[in-house]
N, C-alpha and C positions, 0 to 999 in steps of 0.2 A: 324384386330389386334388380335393377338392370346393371351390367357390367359395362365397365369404360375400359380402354385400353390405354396403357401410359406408354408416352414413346422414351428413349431416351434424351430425347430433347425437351420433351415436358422436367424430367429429373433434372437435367443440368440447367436448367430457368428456374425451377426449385432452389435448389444449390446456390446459387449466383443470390438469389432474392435470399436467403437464410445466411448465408454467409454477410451480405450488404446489412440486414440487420441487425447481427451480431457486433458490427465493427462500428454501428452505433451506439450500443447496447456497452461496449466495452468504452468507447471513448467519450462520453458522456457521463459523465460525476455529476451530481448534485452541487452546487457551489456550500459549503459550510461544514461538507461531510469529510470526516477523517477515513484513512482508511491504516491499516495496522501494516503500513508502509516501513519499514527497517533502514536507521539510517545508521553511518557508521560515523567514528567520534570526532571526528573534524567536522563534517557534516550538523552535529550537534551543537559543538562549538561557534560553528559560524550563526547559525539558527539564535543560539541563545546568548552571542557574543560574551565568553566567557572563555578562560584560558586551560590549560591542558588539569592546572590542581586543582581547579574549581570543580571541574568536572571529574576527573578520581575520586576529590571527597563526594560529591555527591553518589558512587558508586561505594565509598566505604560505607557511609554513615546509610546505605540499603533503602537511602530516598528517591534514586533510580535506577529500575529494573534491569540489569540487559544481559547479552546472551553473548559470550565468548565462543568462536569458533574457529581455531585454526590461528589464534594470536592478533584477530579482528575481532574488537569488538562490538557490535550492534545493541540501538536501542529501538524500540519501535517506539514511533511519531507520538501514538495516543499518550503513553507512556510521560513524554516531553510536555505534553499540552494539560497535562492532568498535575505535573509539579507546577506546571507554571500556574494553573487554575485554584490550586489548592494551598500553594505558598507556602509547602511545607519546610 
């Protein structure tokens, strides 16, 4: 088995090519595909065009999920699309 020698020029055209494929890789979604994106309750409200009680009750009555952090609350997208799916 014969040995090659890698220069540092060879690594940084590596680099360069891995990185340019990654920023493909990353900005490239599938069209149809959710992803477990977090929005927060205005964000929700505009989405689902419903007003601030609509949207309480539907965190009272524990028909959507979300996560309090710091007096923000978040709901994740799937979350959203799965009430609306399910019409519960």
């Amino acid at each position: 088995m014969a040995a090659e020698i890698i220069t540092k020029e060879d690594l940084q055209t590596f680099k360069q090519e891995l990185l340019a494929e990654f920023k493909i890789l990353i900005n490239s979604k599938p069209k149809g595909t959710v992803t477990d994106e977090w929005l927060k309750s205005s964000q929700v409200r505009k989405l689902l065009n419903i007003s601030p009680g609509t949207l309480q009750n539907l965190r009272v009555q524990n028909r959507l999920p979300f996560t309090k952090i710091g007096g923000i609350i978040y709901y994740k997208r799937r979350d959203i699309i799965d009430l609306m799916e399910n019409k519960k």
